[in-house]
C-alpha positions in Angstrom: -116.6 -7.2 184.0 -113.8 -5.7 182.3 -110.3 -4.4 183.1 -109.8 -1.5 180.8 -105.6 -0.5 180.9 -103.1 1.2 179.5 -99.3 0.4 179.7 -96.0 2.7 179.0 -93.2 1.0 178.8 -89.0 1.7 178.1 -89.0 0.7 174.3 -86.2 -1.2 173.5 -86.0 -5.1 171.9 -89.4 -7.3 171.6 -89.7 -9.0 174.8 -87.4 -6.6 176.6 -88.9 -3.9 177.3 -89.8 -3.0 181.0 -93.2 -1.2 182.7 -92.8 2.7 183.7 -96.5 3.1 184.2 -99.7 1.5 184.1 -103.1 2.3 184.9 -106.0 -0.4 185.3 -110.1 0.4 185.2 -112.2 -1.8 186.7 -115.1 -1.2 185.1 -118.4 -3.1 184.9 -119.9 -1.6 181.5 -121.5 1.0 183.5 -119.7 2.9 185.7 -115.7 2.1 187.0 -115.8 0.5 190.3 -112.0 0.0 191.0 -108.7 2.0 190.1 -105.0 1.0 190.2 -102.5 3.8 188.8 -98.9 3.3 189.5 -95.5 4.4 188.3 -93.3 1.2 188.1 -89.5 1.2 188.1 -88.9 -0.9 184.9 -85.1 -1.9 186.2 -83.5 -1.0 182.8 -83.0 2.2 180.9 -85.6 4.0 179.1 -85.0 4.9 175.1 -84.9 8.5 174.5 -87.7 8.7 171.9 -90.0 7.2 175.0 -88.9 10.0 177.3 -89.3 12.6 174.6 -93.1 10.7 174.1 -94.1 10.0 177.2 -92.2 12.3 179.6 -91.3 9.6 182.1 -87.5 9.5 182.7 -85.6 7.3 184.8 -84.9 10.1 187.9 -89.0 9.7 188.3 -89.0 6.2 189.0 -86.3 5.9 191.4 -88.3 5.1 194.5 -91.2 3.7 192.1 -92.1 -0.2 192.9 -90.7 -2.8 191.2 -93.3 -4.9 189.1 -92.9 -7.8 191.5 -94.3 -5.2 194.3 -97.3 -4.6 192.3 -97.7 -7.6 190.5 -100.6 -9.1 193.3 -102.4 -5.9 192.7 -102.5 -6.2 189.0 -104.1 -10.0 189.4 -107.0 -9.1 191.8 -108.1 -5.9 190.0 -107.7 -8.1 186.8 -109.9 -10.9 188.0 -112.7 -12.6 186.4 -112.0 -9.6 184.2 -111.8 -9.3 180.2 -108.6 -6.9 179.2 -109.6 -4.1 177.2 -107.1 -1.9 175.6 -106.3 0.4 172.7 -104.0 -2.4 170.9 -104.8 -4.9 173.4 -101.7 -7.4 171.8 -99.2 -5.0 173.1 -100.2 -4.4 176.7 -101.3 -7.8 177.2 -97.6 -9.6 175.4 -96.1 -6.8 178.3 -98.3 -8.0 181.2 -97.6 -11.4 180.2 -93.6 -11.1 179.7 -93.2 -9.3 183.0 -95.3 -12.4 184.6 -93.5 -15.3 182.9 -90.1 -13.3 184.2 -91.8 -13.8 187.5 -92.5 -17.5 186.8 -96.0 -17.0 186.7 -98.6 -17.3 183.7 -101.2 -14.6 183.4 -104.0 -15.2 181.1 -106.9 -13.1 180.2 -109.8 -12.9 177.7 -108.9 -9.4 175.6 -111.1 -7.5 173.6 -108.9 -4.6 171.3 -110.7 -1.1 171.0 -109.0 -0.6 167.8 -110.2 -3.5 166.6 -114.3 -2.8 167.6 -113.9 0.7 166.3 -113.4 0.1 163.0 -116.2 -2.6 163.0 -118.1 -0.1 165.0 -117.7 3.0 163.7 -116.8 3.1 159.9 -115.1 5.4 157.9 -112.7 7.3 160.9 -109.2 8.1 158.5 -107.8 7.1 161.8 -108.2 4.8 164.5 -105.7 6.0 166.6 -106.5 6.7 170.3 -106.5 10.5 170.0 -107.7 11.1 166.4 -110.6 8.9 167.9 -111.0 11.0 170.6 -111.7 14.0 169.2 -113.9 12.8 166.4 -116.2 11.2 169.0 -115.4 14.7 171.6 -113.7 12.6 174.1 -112.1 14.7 176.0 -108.3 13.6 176.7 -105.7 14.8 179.1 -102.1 13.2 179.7 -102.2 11.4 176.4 -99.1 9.0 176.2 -99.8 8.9 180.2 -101.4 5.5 181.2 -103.6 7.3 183.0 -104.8 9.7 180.6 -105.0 7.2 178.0 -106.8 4.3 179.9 -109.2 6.9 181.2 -109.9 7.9 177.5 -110.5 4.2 176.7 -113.1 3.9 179.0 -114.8 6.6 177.6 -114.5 5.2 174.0 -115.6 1.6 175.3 -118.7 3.2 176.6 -119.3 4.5 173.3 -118.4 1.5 171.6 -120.8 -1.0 173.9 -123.7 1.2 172.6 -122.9 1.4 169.3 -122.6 -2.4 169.4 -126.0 -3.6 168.4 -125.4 -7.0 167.9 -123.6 -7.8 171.0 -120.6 -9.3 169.8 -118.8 -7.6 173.2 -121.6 -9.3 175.8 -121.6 -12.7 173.7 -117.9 -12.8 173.4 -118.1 -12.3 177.7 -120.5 -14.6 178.6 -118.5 -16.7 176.9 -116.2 -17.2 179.6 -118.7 -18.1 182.0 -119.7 -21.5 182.3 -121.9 -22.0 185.8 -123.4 -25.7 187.0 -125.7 -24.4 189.5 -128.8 -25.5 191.0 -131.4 -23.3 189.1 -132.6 -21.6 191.9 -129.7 -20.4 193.3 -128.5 -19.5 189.9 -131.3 -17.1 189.3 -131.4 -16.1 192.9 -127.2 -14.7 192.0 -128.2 -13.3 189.1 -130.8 -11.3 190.6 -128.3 -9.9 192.8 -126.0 -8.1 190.4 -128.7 -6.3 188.7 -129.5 -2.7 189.5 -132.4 -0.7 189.3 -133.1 1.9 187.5 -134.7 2.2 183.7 -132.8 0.2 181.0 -132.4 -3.0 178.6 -131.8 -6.3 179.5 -130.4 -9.4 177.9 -131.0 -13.1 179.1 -127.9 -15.3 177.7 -127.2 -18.9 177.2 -124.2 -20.7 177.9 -122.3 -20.0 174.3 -123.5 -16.4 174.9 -126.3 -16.0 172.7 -128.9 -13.9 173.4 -132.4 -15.5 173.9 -134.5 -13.4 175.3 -134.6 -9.2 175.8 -136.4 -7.7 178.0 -137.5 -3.9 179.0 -138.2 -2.1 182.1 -138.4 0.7 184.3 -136.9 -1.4 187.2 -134.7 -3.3 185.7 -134.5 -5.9 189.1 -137.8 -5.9 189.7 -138.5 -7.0 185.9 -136.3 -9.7 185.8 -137.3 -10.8 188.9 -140.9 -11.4 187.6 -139.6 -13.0 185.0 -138.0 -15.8 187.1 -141.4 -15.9 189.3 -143.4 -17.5 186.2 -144.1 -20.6 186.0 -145.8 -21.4 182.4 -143.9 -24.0 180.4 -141.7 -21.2 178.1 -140.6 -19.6 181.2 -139.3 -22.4 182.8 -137.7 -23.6 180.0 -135.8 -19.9 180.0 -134.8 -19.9 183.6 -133.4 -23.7 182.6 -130.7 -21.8 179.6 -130.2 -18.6 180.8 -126.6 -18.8 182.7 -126.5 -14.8 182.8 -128.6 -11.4 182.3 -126.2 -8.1 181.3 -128.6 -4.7 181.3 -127.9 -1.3 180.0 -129.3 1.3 181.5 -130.9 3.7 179.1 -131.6 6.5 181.8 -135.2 7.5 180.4 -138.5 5.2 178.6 -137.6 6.8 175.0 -134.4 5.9 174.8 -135.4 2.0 176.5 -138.2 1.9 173.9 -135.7 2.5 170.7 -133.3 0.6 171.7 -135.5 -2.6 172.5 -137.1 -2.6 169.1 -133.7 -1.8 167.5 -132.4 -4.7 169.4 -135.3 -6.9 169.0 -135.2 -7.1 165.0 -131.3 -7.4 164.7 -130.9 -10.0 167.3 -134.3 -12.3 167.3 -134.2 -14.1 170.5 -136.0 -17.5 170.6 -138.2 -16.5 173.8 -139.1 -13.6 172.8 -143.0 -13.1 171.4 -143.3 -11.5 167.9 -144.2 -7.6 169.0 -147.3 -6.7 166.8 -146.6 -2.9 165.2 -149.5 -0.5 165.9 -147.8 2.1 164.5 -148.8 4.7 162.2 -147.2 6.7 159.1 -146.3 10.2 160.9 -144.3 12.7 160.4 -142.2 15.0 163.1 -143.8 18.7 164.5 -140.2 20.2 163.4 -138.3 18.6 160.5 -134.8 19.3 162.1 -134.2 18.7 166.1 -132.6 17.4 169.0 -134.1 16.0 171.5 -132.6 16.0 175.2 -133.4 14.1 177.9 -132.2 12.5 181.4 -129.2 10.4 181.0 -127.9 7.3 182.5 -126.0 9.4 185.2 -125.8 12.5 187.0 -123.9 15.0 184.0 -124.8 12.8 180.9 -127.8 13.5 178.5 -129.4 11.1 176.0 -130.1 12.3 172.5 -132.5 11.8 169.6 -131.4 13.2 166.6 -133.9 13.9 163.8 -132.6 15.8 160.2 -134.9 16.8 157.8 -138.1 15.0 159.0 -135.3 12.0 159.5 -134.6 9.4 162.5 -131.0 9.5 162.8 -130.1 7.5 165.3 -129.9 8.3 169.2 -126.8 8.1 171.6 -125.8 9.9 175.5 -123.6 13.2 175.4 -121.6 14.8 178.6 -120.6 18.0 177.1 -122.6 20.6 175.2 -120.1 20.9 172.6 -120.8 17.5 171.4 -124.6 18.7 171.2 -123.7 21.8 169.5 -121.0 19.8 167.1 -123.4 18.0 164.6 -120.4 16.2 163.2 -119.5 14.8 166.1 -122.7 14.1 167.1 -123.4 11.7 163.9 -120.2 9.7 165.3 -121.6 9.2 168.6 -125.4 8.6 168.0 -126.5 4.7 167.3 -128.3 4.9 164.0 -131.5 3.7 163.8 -134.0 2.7 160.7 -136.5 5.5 160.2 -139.1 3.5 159.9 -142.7 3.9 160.8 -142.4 2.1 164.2 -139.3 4.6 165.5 -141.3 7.5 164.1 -144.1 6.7 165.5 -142.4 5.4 168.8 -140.8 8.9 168.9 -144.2 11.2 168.1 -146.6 9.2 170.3 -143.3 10.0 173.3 -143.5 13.6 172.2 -147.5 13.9 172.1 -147.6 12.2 175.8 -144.6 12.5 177.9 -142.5 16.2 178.8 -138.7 16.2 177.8 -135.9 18.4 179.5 -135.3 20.1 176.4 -135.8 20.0 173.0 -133.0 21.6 169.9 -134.7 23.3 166.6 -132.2 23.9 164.0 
């Protein structure tokens, strides 16, 4: 789970600058599932370049509450949470000042967005917030808002937990989780947070490693079968695995590319050696876009194919980042164009209808 935020604050002197705003996503890689947005009366002046910035100016935050009045709120939407943030230092050495002025220590695992952009997607000239945004088509409104800028964040996470191959962003959060349960009930709560629905999972250890990935088109109902089996290699699995984290991939091409993808760069130790029957092929049109079902109501998935090419696929909202091939490179995942994607991608085509299909 992850708290994705966004601070404004006075300015002023390291350490004493005060909270004017701050908005808080709960969000559990999927979808956001709690919200806290609040104006906060910082108890000091604000400096005028922050004003000019932001637009908040002391007459607004009169009859705002105090950070002591919100402060509760802030710990249980924050729990068993990593922080995410757009130069997560600065809003958590905030958080954490106002706290320790309150006598209380507030610690949190952080992950930085900056910081997994530039691993994640190379060669942006800048990885500020909004020059991010609109490479990627993130659509921003508000900016220097907490809000509007947490709000963008969330978008930009999403993009960057699918660009993240390797899952450096799950392994870093199973981390933090270190159960001692009886094995049955273990599996019987992890069960539990799973949805259903088409998608990727991910069976992890206790240091977060992944060691074993799965695929279904019921993502509960497959890991569920999983933890029914009783050979010796299973049992052994349900004994290390401490979590499962899933993505849902919204239709079986995407959850077919992304498990071999996944597969080859992460090499779990449970996993069987997939045999390739895959044959050399090559695409009906050289150059296309191919549309399908997303992960939610609005969103899209893409395959993106350039002169007879695997590109890489990735999920849209908005036509323009169809329509915008430049922006559509930045958001896709690439992907080897290899025999096995081609073919994974023809044999899809050949068998299975798609809601739409670009030609360019």
């Amino acid at each position: 789970m992850y708290a994705i935020l966004d601070i404004e604050t006075t300015g002023g002197k390291f350490n004493e600058e005060g909270i004017t705003e701050i908005a808080i996503y709960r969000f559990d890689g999927q979808h956001v599932v709690d919200s806290f947005v609040s104006l906060v009366n910082p108890e000091r002046p604000i400096q005028e370049f922050v004003k000019r910035l932001t637009g908040i100016h002391s007459k607004m935050l009169v009859n705002a509450p105090k950070f002591h009045e919100v402060a509760k709120r802030i710990i249980e939407i924050t729990k068993d949470c990593v922080l995410v943030a757009h130069n997560t230092s600065f809003d958590y050495r905030i958080l954490s000042t106002e706290y320790r002025r309150l006598g209380y220590v507030f610690e949190r695992n952080t992950l930085c967005t900056v910081e997994l952009s530039k691993k994640l997607i190379e060669g942006e000239a800048s990885y500020s917030l909004g020059k991010l945004c609109k490479s990627l088509g993130i659509p921003m409104s508000n900016r220097h808002r907490a809000d509007g800028d947490a709000l963008a964040t969330v978008q930009l996470f999403k993009i960057l937990l699918q660009k993240d191959t390797d899952k450096c962003i799950l392994k870093s959060t199973i981390k933090t989780i270190i159960p001692k349960k009886e094995i049955a009930q273990k599996l019987h709560n992890i069960i539990a947070k799973i949805p259903n629905g088409n998608g990727v999972f991910y069976m992890h250890q206790t240091d977060g490693q992944i060691i074993y990935i799965g695929k279904a088109n019921n993502l509960k109902k497959e890991v569920n079968q999983l933890f029914l089996r009783t050979s010796k290699k299973m049992k052994k699995l349900q004994e290390y695995v401490v979590e499962v984290s899933y993505e849902k991939t919204g239709n079986n091409l995407i959850t077919l590319l992304k498990y071999f993808q996944e597969l080859q760069l992460n090499k779990p130790k449970f996993n069987t050696k997939e045999r390739s029957k895959a044959i050399e092929t090559t695409f009906s049109n050289p150059n296309m876009i191919v549309i399908d079902k997303g992960r939610d109501v609005g969103e899209k998935s893409v395959v993106l194919i350039e002169n007879n090419q695997l590109k890489g696929f990735g999920f849209i909202d908005l036509s323009y980042q169809i329509n915008n091939l430049e922006i559509l490179h930045s958001l896709i995942n690439p992907l080897e164009n290899s025999i096995e994607n081609k073919f994974i991608v023809n044999n899809y085509l050949q068998k299975r209808k798609v809601e739409k299909i670009i030609r360019f």
